[in-house]
C-alpha positions in Angstrom: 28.2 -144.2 79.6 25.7 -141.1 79.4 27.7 -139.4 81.4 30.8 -139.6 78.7 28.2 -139.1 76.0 27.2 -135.8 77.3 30.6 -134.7 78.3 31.3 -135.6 74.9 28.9 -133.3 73.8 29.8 -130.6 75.6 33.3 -130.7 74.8 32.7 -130.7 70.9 29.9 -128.0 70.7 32.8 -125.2 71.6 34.7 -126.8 68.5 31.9 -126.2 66.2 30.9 -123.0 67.0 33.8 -120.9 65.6 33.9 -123.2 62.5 30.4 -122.3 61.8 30.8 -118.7 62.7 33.8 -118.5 60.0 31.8 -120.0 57.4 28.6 -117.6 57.7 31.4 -114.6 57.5 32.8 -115.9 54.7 29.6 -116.7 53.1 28.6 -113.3 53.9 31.4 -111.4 52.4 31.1 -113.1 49.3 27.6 -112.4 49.0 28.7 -108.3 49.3 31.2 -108.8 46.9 29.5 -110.3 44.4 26.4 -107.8 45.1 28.8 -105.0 44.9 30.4 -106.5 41.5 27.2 -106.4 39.9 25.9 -103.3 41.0 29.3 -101.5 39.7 29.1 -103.5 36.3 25.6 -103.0 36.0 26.0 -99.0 36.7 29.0 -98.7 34.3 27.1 -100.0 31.7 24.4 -97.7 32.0 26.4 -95.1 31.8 28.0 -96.4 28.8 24.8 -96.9 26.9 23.6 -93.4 27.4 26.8 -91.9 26.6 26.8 -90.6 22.9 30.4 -90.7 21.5 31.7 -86.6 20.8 30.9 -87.4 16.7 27.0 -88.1 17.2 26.5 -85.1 19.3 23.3 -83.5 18.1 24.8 -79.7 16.6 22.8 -77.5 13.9 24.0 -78.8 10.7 26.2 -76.2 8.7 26.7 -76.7 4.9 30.1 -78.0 3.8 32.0 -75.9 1.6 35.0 -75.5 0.2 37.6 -72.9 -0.6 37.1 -72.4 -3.9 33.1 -72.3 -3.8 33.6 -69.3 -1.2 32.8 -66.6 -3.8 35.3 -63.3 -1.7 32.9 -59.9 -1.7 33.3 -57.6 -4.4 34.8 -54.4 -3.1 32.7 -51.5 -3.2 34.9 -49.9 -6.7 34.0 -52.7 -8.8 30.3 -51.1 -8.9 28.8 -48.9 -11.5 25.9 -47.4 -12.9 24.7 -46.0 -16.0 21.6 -43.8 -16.2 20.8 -40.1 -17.1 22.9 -37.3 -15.3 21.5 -33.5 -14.9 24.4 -31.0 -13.1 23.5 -27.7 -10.9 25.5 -24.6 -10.7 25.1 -20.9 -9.1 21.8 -21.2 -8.0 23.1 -23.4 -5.4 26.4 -21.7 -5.1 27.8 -21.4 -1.2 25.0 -23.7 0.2 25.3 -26.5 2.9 25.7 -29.8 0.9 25.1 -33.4 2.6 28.5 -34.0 4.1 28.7 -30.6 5.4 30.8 -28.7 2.8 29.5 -25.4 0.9 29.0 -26.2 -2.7 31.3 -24.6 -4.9 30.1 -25.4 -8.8 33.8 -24.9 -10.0 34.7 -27.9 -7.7 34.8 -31.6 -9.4 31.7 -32.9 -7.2 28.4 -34.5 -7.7 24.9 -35.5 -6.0 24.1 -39.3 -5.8 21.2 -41.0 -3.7 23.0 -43.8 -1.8 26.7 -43.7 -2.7 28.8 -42.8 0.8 29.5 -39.6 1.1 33.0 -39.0 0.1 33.1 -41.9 -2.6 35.0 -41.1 -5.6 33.4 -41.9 -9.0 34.5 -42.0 -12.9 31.7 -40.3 -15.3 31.9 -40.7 -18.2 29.8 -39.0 -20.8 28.5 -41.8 -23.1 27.6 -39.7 -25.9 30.9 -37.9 -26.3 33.4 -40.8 -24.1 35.0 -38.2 -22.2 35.2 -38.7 -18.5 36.2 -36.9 -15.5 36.8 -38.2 -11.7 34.4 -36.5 -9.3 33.9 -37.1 -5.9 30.3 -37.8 -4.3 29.3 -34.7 -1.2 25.4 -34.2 -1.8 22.4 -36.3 -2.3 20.2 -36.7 -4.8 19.0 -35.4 -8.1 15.5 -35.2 -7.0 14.1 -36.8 -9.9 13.9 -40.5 -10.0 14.2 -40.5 -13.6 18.1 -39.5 -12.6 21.3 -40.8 -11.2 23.9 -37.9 -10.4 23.8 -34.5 -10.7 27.5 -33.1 -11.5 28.7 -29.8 -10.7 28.9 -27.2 -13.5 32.4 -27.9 -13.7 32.4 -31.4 -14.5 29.5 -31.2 -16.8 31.2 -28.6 -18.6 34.2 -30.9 -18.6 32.3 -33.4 -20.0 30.7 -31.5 -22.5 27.3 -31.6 -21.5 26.5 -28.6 -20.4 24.1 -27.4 -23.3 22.4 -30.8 -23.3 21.6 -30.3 -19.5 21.1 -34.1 -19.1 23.0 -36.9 -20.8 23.5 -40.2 -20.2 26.6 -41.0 -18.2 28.4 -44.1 -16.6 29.6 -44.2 -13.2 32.6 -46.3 -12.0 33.5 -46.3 -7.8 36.9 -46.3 -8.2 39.8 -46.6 -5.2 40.6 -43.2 -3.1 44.5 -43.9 -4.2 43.8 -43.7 -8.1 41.7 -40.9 -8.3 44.4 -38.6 -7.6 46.3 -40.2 -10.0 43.6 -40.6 -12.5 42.6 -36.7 -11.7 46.6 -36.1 -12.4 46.3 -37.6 -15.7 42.9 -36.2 -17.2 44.1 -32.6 -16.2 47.1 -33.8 -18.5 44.9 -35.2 -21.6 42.6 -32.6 -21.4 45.6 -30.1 -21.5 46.4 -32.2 -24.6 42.9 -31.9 -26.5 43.0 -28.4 -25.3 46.5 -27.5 -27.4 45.3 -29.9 -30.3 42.1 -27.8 -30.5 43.9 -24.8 -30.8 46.8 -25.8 -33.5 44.2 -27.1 -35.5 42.3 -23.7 -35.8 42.6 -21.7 -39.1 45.0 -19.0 -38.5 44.0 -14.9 -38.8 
């Protein structure tokens, strides 16, 4: 009888070896898994959580505005300036003025401080309302007390040559009109010119 007993024994421990062997694997594999599961889902959330949505990204905060609180920039001929005006004449005849021209007093030009060289300006004489279109080639006057100094020609045009300085109103206007608007004083003053003269006494 112990000898079946121990043959039985020996027969059945082969038979219980690869059983056992299976369940460890299996017992293993699940244990990766599952490991392997939670380490994604744990990672994934992490990421998650530090992840700011594209809305909350921190950006310098700019001011909201609309259309129509967007005040457009002026353009440069919508400025003016009214002050005392002075004018210059042979003395400086044939010199060098700022923009490189040689002054010529019979010319419609003027002298202003900051104005671009080349700007085109309406003065207009506020003591008499006549005005005249010069165009801006020099700097200054010198005194501060002064905005423009005019040519002899347009102060004489403006009737202020025997006041020597007046006070005066200047408009930038657009390159385009002051052609035209130089067309049509030529024309008016032609006008006053021929009304001046019928309205003299006769010899």
């Amino acid at each position: 009888m112990s000898i079946l007993s121990e043959n039985s024994i020996l027969n059945s421990q082969p038979r219980s070896q690869p059983r056992f062997r299976l369940r460890s694997v299996i017992g293993r594999v699940v244990s990766i898994a599952t490991g392997l599961f939670l380490g994604v889902t744990l990672t994934w959330h992490g990421i998650q959580a530090n992840r700011q949505p594209a809305s909350v990204v921190s950006e310098p905060a700019q001011p909201v505005t609309s259309r129509a609180n967007v005040k457009s920039p002026k353009k440069s001929y919508d400025w003016h300036q009214i002050g005392l005006a002075s004018w210059y004449g042979s003395q400086f005849q044939g010199k060098e003025t700022a923009d490189g021209e040689l002054f010529n007093m019979n010319d419609l030009t003027c002298a202003h401080r900051s104005l671009p060289l080349g700007t085109w300006v309406k003065v207009t004489n506020l003591h008499t309302h006549r005005w005249i279109v010069a165009r801006v080639n020099d700097r200054g006057p010198v005194p501060d007390t002064r905005i423009a100094d005019l040519s002899s020609k347009a102060a004489r045009m403006l009737g202020m040559r025997d006041r020597g300085v007046t006070r005066v109103r200047l408009d930038v206007i657009d390159s385009g009109q002051a052609v035209e608007i130089a067309r049509l004083e030529k024309i008016r003053m032609a006008r006053l010119a021929a009304e001046a003269d019928s309205t003299e006494p006769g010899d």
